[in-house]
Each structure stands twice: as structure tokens, then as C-alpha cells.
N, C-alpha and C positions, 0 to 999 in steps of 0.2 A: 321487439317488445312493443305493443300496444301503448299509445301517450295517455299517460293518465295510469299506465302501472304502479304500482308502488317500489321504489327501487333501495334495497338495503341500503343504509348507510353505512359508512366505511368506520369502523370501530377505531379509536383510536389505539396507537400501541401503548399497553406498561413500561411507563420509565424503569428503567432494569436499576439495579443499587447503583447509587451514583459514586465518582469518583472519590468524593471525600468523603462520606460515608465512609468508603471502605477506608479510607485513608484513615479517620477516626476511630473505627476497629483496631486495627493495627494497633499494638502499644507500645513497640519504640515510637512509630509514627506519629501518636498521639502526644506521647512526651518531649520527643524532638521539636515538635513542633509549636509545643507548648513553651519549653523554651525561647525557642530562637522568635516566638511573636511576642512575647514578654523582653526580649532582650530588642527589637525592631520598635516596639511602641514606646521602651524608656530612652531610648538614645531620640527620635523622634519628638518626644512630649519633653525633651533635655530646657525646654525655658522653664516648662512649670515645675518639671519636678526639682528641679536644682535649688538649692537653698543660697547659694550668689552665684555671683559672675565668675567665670572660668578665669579672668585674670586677674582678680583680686587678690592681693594676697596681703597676709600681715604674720611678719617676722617675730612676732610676741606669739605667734600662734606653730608656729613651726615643730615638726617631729610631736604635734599636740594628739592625744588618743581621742577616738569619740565623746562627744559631749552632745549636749540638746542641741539638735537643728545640724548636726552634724555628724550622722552615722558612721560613718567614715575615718572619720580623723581628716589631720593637715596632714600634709606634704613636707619638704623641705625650707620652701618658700612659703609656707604660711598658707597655701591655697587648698582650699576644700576638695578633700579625691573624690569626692561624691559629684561635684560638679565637674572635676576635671575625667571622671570617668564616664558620663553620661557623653559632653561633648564631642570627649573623644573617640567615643563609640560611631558619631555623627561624619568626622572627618575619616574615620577609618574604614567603613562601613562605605560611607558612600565612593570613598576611593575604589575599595574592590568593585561595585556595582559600577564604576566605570572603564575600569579594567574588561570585568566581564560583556560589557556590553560592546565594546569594540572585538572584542575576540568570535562574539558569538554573530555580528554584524556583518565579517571578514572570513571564518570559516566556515559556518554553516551554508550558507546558500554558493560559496566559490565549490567545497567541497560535495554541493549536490547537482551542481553546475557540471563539473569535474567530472563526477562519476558516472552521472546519467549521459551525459552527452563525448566522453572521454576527447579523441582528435586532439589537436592544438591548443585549446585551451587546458586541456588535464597535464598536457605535459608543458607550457608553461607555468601553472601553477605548481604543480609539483614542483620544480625546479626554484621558483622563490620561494616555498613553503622549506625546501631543504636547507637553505642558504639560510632561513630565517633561523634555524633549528641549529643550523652549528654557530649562531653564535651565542659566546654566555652571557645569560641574561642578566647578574649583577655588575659584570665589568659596561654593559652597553647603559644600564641604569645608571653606571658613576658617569658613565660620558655624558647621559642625557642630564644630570643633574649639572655637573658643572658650562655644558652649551647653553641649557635652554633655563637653569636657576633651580633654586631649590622648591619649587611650586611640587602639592605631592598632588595634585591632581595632572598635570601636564606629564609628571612620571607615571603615574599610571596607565594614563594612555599610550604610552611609550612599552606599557608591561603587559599593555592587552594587545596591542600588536606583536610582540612577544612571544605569547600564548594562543595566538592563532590557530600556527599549524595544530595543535591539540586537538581542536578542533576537526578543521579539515580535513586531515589523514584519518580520523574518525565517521566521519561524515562519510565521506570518498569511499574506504571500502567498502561498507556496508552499501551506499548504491551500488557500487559496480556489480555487485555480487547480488542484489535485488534484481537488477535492469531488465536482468532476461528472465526474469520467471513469468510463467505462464500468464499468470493475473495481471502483468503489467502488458504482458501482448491481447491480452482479453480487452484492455483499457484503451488501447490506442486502436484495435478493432472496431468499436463501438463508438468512436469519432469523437474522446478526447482528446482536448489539446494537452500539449506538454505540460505547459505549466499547472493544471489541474489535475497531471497524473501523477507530478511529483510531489505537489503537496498534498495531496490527496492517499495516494497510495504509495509513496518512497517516503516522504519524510515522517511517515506516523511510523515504519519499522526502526527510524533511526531514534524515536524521540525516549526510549529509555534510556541507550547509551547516553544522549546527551543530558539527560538530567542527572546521571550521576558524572559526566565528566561536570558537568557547571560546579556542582558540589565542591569536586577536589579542586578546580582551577577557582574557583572563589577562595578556598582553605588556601591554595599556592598563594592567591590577590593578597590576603590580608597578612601573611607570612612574611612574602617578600616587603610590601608596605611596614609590615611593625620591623622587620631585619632593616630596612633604610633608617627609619626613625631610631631605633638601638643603637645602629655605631652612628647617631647623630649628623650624616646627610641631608635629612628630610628639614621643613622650616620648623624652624626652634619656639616659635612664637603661636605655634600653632599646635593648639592639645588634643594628644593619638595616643593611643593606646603603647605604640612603641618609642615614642618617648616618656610616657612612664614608666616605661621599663626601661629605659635609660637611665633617668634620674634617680629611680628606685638602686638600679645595680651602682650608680656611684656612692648611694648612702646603704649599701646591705650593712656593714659591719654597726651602724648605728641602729634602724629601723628597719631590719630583713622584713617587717610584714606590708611594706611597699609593694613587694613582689607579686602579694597575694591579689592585689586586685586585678590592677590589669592582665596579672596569667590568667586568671581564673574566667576575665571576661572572653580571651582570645580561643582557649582548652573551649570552655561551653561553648562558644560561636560557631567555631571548627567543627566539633563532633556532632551538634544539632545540626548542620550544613549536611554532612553524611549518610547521619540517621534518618535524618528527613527526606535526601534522595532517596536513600534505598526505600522508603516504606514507600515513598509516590510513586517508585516503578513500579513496584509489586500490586500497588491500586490501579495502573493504571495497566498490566497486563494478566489481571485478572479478571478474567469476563466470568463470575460463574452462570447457571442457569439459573432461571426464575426460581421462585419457590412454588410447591406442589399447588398453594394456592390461585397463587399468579396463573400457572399455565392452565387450571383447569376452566376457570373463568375465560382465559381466550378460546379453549376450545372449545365454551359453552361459543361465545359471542361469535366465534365466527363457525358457527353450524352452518348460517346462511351466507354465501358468500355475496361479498359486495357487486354490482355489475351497475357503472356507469352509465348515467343518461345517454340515450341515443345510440346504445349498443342494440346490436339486433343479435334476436338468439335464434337459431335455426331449430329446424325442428329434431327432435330424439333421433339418432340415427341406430342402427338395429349395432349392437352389440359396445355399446359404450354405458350399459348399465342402467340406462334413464336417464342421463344425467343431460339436460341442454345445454349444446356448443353457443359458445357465445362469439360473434365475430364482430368485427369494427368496421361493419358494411359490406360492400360487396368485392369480390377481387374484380381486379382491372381486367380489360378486354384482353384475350391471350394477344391477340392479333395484331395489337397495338405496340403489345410488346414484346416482339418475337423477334431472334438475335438480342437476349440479354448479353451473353458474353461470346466473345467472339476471342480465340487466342489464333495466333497465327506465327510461324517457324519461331518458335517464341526459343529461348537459350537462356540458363542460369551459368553463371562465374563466380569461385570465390579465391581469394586473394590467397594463396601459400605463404607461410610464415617466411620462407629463404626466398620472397620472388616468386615473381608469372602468376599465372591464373590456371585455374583446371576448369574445365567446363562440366554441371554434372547433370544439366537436361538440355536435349539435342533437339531444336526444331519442330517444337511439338503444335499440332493442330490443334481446335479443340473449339465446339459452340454448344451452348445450352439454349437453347429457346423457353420462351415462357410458358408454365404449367408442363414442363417437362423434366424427367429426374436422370440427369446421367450421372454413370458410376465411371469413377475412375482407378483400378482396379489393377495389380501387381503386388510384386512379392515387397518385402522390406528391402530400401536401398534404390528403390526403382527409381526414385525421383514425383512421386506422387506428391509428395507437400510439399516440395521447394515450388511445384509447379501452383499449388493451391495460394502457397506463401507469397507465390510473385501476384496472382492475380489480386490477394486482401492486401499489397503493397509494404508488407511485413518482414522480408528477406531477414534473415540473423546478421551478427557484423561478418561483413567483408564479403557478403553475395549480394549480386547485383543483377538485375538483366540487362544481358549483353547482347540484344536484338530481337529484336522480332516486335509485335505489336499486340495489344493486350485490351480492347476496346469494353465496359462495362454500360449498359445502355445507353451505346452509341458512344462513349467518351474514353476516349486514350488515356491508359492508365499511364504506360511508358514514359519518361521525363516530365511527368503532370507535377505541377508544384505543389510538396504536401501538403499546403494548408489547402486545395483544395479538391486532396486526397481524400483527407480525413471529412473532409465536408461527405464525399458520398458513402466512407464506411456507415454502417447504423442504416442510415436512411436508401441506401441503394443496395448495397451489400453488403450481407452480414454472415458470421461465421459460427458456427460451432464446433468448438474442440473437442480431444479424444482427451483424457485425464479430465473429468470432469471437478475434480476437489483439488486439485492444480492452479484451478481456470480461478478459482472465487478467493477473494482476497480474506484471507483467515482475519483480520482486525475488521470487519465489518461488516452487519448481518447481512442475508441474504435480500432484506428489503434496500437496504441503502444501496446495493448497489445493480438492484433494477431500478430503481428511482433516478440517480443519478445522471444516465443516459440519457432518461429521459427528457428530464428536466433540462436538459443541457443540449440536444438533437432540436425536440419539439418548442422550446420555449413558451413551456405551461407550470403553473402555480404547482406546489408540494402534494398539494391537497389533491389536484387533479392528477398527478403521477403516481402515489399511492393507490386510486381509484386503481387507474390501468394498471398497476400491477398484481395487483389480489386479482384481477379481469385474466390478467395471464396467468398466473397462478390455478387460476380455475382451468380455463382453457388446455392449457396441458394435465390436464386431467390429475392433479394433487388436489387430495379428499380435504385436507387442513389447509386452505391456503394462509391464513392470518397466521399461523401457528410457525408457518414454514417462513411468510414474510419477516417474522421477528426472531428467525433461528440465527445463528452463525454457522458457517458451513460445516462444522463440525459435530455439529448435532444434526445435522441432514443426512442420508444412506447416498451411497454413490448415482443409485438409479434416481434419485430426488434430486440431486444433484444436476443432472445431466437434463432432466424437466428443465430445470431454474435454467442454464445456458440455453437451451433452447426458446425458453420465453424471453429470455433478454437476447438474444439473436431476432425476436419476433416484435421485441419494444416500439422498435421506430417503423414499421411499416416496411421491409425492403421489399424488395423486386429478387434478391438473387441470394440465394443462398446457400453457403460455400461449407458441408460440413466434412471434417475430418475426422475418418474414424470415429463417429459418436458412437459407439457402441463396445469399444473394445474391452472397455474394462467392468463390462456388467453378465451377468448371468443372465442364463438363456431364455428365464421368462420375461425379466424388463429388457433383455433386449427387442423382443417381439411388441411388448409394449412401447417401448421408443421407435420403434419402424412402423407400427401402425399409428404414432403420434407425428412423426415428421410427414408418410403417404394424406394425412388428414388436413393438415395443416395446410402442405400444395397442393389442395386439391380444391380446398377452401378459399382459397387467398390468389390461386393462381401463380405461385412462386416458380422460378427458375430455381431446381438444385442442382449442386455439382459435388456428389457424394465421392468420397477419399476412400476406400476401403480393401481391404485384401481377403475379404470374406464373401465367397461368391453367391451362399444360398443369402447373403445381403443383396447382393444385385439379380438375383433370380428373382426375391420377394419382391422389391422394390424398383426398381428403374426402368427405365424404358429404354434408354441407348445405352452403351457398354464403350469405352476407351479403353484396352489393354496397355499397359505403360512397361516398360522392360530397358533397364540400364539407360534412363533418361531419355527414351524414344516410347514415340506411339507405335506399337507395330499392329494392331488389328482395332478399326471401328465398325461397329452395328448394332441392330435393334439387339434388345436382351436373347431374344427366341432364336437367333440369327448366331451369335457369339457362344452363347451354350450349348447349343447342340447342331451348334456346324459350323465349328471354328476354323477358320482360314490357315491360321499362322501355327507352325507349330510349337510354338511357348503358351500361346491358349491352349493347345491340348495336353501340353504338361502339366500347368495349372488345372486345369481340369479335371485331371488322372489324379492328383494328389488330393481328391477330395475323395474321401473313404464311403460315401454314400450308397455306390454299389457294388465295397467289398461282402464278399460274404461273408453272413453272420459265425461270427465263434458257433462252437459245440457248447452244450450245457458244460457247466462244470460238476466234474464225476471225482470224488472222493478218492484215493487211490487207498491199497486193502493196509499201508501202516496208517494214515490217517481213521480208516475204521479201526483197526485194532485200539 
């Protein structure tokens, strides 16, 4: 681009309906919640609204019915329920939010700890989270009462440690069962660090559960707190909700409408706690789509796509429609970079559930040099992605490489310490997977998470990662790119899909590019479209690839060298022209033979004479 171009600016995106909006739709939600903030701002506002002191009382005033300045009536002891209920709202209230907050300080992050990382720590937490669970929780509260005094805030704390495990064993599953999904090997790919994949991408799966477990262990908080204060444990001197219900049940036979107040405040607390979780979860895992308005305004604004200062656009190249490739300068010298990867008697092990190890790739060779495309190429089982798996340092639990040496521009992946493992994922090499709607994290659209990487690889502003990514967007050849940057993956098609992994494969600039199976799960015109977008890209850029595939007119169109892989061994390498049509080995000529391209064609199909009848 000529300086002094005019260069589109980056449109910004439409806020989509916000969380509480939706929340305020909802009409429990609404109501619930109307509630329980009318019941949070009277117990809170308990000096002004109160008409006296919570321990004032006067005996002439006792079992007294409402009167002026006193909606309520007295007590037994002559004290105002309107004050003593508001207070006690105070003490009550803030005991459960102390409860909850140790519980959720002590499970939550052990049991994301737990799950994501499993080994020694999962199973000694597990094992004190068990222990905490078999004991009963009211006998350990009378012990803590009579050790530590009758303080209801010290028992609380006592109830939120308690109520831990709740948590954890909550938490815990759903990572473990998170860990390995694609999206999260896509994340540690791209050279996040842990702690930003888990709060990023594991704990936003866990955060509905948790809002409705907080709900019910709030409802248990304030339960077991008004059950202490009822059989009169809790300090007596201090006004709760469950000592009004105390004192109420020791006067029912006189003034049974004691009862109604404090039930009535505990029932509404309880049930708006409930109501109100469920309507937030429901706001918060409901993404709908824009409205017809919304989207058609972006696909006005982004008719022209954005393309960042100091991009250079190449010229029209003959069968790409008109459209200018835009590149991010010039690729590196091949010559400078040649031996990107270098694998050498390289061996996978995984751990057997009863003991030993099995080994399930044997000593495999293997170089990619720069601006060259090798395929690596076998049936299912062969060991093609454990071998892909060791080289992006990704193994699944319990495989490991067990020898050999594994060099990524010039630098030993083998025993390299992950933090600066993950330093060369993204920026040195990078991967693209086979399941492309796997790969992309269903809770966040397709922009946030080419942004992301970014942002976090390159260390540049929002504003200039956005740019570059509507830049890729274009690049891989998607007609709407704004339209696709603010989709969620689910309203993207599979072939759009496997664009976007390939652009965020393309985000950080690598050198080597590791793709597995990109094509498998697309039909036979985007897959010809994704082979003429990857051949373009190395060709442009100067990339080292090391294509995964079991599909040979893939490595006929495509590569330049051939690795045949067969029960975790290399048994034949050479040029494409060399391996297809003058295979060495005879497992290449079975593979070969199994490809129907010069069985003869069927006969027409001819009617037979009951079909005419």
C-alpha cells in the first residue's frame, strides 16, 4: 500500500444484549431479584429505617400490636420487630456472605487446581475434601461453639469451611472433563499460559454450576445459622433472624404472629437466592444472535475491509476473484531458515493402567525445511499425530517421549522447560487441527479468540489486534470478515471455521506450521479451497509445513516431500512425484492401490423390464 493511502478504519463491534438486560427480561429473574435487592438495601439502610434501637425495650409495650411508628408491633420484651428484624437481617445475612466466601475462596480455585492439573495435588485434596464431608456438620458447629464461644461470625467461618467440598467436587469434575477438549489443546497451542487458560477458558464452563450451587449453599448458610440461633447456641444478645424464631416459638401459644415475621423474611431470602440464580444462569448462557437490524448494518460497515497501516498488498493474483492479498511484509529468506524441524529416532510411550509402558512410534526420522510442504501420510492408528503431538509438545496424559531428539528452529524441544515451550508455540510454530468447530471455544466469539493470542504473543494494544485480525479474516479469503469476527462458532459453517484456525495459526507470524488433517471434515469444494489457501499462504510467507494427512490426492496436490508412516515407523521417504508413482515399499503400493481413481467406471444404470413395467 502506497503511504498516503486511505486505510479503512476498523468498525467497531455492536454490544450484543447485555447480561442484565437479559436478566431483566426474564420475569422470575426480575422479580427475584427485585426482592432480594429490597430485602439487601432494608437490612443495609437498618439505622435509618428502624424507628429505635434493636435493644431498647419497654415492658409496658410487650405482645403490643402495631401502632404509629411501629408497623410491626413489640416482641415479648417490649422491643420493636421492625427494628429487631431489619438488624437482624444484618447479622444474618452478613454471616452467610461469610460462610460463602470462605467456601468459595477454598473450593473454587483448589478444585480448578485439582482438575486441570490432576497428579498429587488432586489426590490430596480429594482425600481432605472427603474427610471434611464425613463429618456432621451440626455436631462440629456445637464443638466449635462451645471451643471457640458463641461468636456467630467465628461459626460461620467454621460452616464455610464445611461447605467447601460443595464446591470443589463441583468445580473438579467439570475441569477434568473440560481439560482435554480440543479448544483447550488449541489454547495451550497458541502459547497460553495456564493460568490464563483456566480462567479464561475452564472457569467460564464452570461459572453456571457455581452460581447456582452459591444460591443453595447461601440458603444451607442462612439455615444452619437461624437452626443454631433456634435451639438458642448462637449469642443471645445479638438480634438474627433465628432468634426470633426462638423467642417467637417459646411465646406461639400467646402471640403465634411472632412466627410470621422472621419465617416470612428467611422463605423470601431463600427462594429469591434460587430464583435469581437460575434466571442469571440462563442470561448468562444465552448468547442469542443480533437482531436482523444489528447484523445488517455490519455487513453494510464491513463491505470494505479493514487493512492495517504498513500492510503491503500484493498484486491480484489470477484466480482469487480480484480480491488483493494482503501480507505483513515480506517472508524471511528460505535460506536462512532451512532445517525448521529437524525429528530424529524420535519414540512415543504411554503409561498402561496395570504398569510398564507400550511404545506406539518407533524411531521416526523426519525434516521440514523452510518454504517446503511435507506430508505425512498413513492409514488411521499409524502414529501420525502422536508424532505431530510430540513435536507442538501437546502429548495427551501419560505419553511422553521416550528418546530421540526433536529440534524446532535450531532449539530442542525434548526436556525444554514448558515455560519456554510455550514461548515458541504461536510465534515459531503453530498448528492447525482436523475438527475445526472442536478447536473454537463455544463461549466466545470468533473475534476474542484471534485477539486473544494476540494480544498476549505480540504485546500490542486491543485496538491494534483487532486490526490484524479482520487483516486475517480477509487474507484467508472470508467475504464478511467483521460479520465472522463478531460470530460465535456456531453460527460460522465448518469450512469458515477451519479459515478462522488457520488465521489464528497465521496470528503470530510462525516459521513452521504443523497442520493435522485440516481438511477432513469438509466437502470437496472447501476442501480444495483450504488447499489452495494453505499452498498460498507458504508460498507467500515462506512457511515450513508438516501436513498430517491420510488422503493422498492431498499430498499429490500439495507437497513436495512425502513421509509414509505405518504402525509408528517411517518406512518410505521422497519427493511427491518419486513416492506416487514409484513407490519403494510395499505398504506405499497398497495405499496406493486403495485409491479407486483408476478403477474402472461403472456401466450406466439400465432399468431392469419389472422396473419398466
Amino acid at each position: 500500500m502506497s503511504e498516503g493511502a486511505p486505510i479503512a478504519p476498523a468498525v467497531p463491534a455492536a454490544p450484543r444484549t447485555g447480561t442484565v438486560r437479559r436478566l431483566l427480561r426474564h420475569p422470575l429473574g426480575l422479580a427475584s431479584a427485585a426482592v432480594l435487592a429490597a430485602i439487601v438495601l432494608a437490612v443495609l439502610f437498618a439505622p435509618a429505617l428502624s424507628p429505635a434501637d434493636p435493644g431498647v425495650s419497654s415492658l409496658r409495650d410487650a405482645f403490643g400490636g402495631p401502632s404509629a411508628g411501629h408497623p410491626l408491633g413489640f416482641d415479648s420484651a417490649g422491643r420493636d420487630i421492625l427494628t429487631r428484624l431489619l438488624y437482624g437481617g444484618r447479622n444474618t445475612l452478613g454471616g452467610a456472605v461469610i460462610a460463602l466466601s470462605v467456601a468459595l475462596a477454598l473450593g473454587v480455585p483448589g478444585g480448578l487446581l485439582a482438575g486441570y492439573y490432576g497428579g498429587w495435588f488432586d489426590s490430596a485434596a480429594s482425600w481432605i475434601v472427603n474427610l471434611v464431608m464425613a463429618l456432621p456438620a451440626m455436631v462440629v458447629l456445637l464443638a466449635s461453639r462451645a471451643i471457640l464461644g458463641p461468636t456467630v461470625w467465628v461459626l460461620m467461618v467454621v460452616l464455610g469451611f464445611l461447605v467447601t467440598p460443595a464446591f470443589f467436587r463441583l468445580v473438579r469434575g467439570i475441569v477434568a472433563s473440560v481439560r482435554n477438549e480440543l479448544y483447550v489443546d488449541a489454547a495451550k497451542v497458541s502459547g497460553l499460559r495456564d493460568p490464563r487458560i483456566v480462567v479464561r477458558h475452564v472457569l467460564i464452563v464452570v461459572r453456571a454450576p457455581i452460581i447456582i450451587q452459591v444460591a443453595l449453599v447461601s440458603g444451607i448458610a442462612i439455615g444452619l445459622q437461624a437452626g443454631l440461633e433456634f435451639l438458642g447456641i448462637g449469642s443471645g444478645d445479638t438480634p438474627t433472624w433465628g432468634a426470633m424464631l426462638n423467642e417467637a416459638f417459646k411465646n406461639i401459644q400467646r402471640a403465634p404472629s411472632l412466627m410470621l415475621w422472621p419465617g416470612l423474611a428467611l422463605g423470601l431470602t431463600s427462594g429469591a437466592l434460587v430464583l435469581l440464580a437460575a434466571a442469571l444462569r440462563d442470561a448468562l448462557e444465552d448468547r442469542g444472535t443480533a437482531p436482523a437490524s444489528r447484523r445488517r448494518s455490519r455487513r453494510a460497515a464491513s463491505a470494505t475491509p479493514a487493512i492495517p497501516a504498513g500492510s503491503a498488498v500484493s498484486a491480484v493474483s489470477p484466480g482469487t476473484g480480484g480480491t488483493p492479498q494482503v501480507t505483513n511484509g515480506t517472508p524471511a529468506d528460505a535460506g536462512e531458515r532451512a532445517g525448521l524441524l529437524s525429528v530424529r529416532d524420535l519414540a512415543v510411550s504411554y503409561v498402561l493402567p496395570g504398569g510398564g509402558t507400550r511404545e506406539v512410534v518407533h524411531g521416526v526420522d523426519l525434516d521440514v525445511r523452510a518454504g517446503e510442504i511435507v506430508g505425512l501420510v498413513g492409514e488411521s492408528g499409524s502414529g501420525k499425530t502422536q508424532t505431530a503431538f510430540s513435536i507442538l509438545g501437546i502429548l495427551p496424559e501419560g505419553g511422553r517421549v521416550s528418546r530421540g531428539s526433536v529440534t524446532v528452529g535450531g532449539e530442542e524441544i525434548v526436556g525444554m522447560p514448558e515455560r519456554r515451550h510455550r514461548a515458541l508455540r504461536g510465534s515459531v510454530v503453530a498448528y492447525v487441527p482436523q475438527e475445526p468447530m472442536s478447536n473454537l471455544d463455544p463461549a466466545f466469539t470468533v473475534g476474542s479468540q484471534l485477539v486473544e493470542p494476540m494480544r498476549h504473543k505480540l504485546r500490542i494494544s486491543r485496538a491494534e489486534a483487532v486490526r490484524r485480525a479482520l487483516d486475517l479474516l480477509s487474507q484467508v479469503e472470508i467475504a464478511d470478515p467483521r460479520r465472522t469476527f463478531d460470530s460465535y462458532p456456531h453460527e460460522i459453517s465448518g469450512g469458515m471455521a477451519q479459515r478462522v484456525l488457520i488465521a489464528g495459526a497465521m496470528s503470530c507470524d510462525p516459521e513452521l506450521l504443523v497442520a493435522d488433517e485440516p481438511t477432513t471434515a469438509l466437502d470437496v469444494m472447501v476442501q480444495a479451497e483450504v488447499l489452495g489457501l494453505l499452498r498460498r499462504l507458504q508460498r507467500e510467507r515462506g512457511l515450513g509445513v508438516l501436513l498430517v494427512t491420510h488422503n493422498l490426492g492431498v499430498v499429490a496436490d500439495l507437497c513436495d516431500r512425502v513421509a509414509v508412516m505405518r504402525q509408528g515407523r517411517i518406512v518410505e521417504t521422497g519427493t511427491a512425484e518419486q513416492v506416487l508413482h514409484a513407490p519403494r515399499d510395499p505398504y506405499t503400493r497398497k495405499l496406493l492401490g486403495a485409491v479407486l481413481d483408476d478403477a474402472p467406471a461403472r456401466r450406466p444404470w439400465q432399468p431392469s423390464n419389472a422396473e419398466v413395467v
